[in-house]
TORKOL-4160 file (C-alpha; in steps of 0.2 Angstrom, whole numbers, padded with zeros to 4 digits, m for minus):
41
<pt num="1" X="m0247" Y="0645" Z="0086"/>
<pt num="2" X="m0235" Y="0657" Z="0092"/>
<pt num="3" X="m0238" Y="0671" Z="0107"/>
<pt num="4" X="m0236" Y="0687" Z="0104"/>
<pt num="5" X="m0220" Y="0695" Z="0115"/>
<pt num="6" X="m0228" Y="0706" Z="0129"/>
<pt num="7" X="m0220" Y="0717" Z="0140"/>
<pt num="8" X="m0224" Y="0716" Z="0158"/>
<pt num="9" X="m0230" Y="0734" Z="0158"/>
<pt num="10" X="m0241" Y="0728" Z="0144"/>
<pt num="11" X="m0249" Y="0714" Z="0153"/>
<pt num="12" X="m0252" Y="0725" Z="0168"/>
<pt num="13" X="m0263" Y="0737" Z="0157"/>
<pt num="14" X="m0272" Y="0720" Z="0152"/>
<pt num="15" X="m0275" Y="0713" Z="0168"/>
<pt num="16" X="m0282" Y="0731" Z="0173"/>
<pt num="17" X="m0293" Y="0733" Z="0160"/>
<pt num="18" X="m0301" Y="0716" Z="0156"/>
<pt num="19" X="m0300" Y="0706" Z="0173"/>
<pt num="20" X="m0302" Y="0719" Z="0184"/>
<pt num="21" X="m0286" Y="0720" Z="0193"/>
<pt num="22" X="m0279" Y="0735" Z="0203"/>
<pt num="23" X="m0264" Y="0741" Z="0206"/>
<pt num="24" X="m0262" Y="0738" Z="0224"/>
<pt num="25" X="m0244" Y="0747" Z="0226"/>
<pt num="26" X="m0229" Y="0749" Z="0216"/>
<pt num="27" X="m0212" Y="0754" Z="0220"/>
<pt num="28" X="m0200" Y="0754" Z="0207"/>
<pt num="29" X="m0204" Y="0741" Z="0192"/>
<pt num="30" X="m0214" Y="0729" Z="0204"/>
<pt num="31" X="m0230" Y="0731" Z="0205"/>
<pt num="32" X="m0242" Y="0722" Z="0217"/>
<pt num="33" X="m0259" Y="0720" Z="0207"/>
<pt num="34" X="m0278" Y="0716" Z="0220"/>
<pt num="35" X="m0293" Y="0710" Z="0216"/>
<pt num="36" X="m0310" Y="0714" Z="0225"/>
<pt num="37" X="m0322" Y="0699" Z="0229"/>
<pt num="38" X="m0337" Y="0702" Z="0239"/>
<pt num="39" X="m0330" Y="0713" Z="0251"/>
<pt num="40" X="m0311" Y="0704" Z="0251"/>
<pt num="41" X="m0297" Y="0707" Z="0243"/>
C-alpha cells in the first residue's frame, strides 16, 4: 500500500487539527510545533 505524497505544510495542518499540536514559532519555512500536557509543554 502506497502513502499518499504530503507536503510539510500539509502535515502541519494535520498535526494541528487532529493531535492537538501548536504552532510554537516559526521563522521562515521551519516551524517549531508544542504540545500541552497537564500544565507542561
Amino acid at each position: 500500500m502506497k502513502l499518499p505524497r504530503l507536503s510539510g505544510q500539509e502535515i502541519v495542518k494535520i498535526l494541528v487539527k487532529e493531535f492537538g499540536f501548536e504552532i510554537s514559532r516559526q521563522r521562515g519555512s521551519h516551524v517549531v510545533l508544542g504540545k500541552w500536557r497537564k500544565g507542561k509543554r
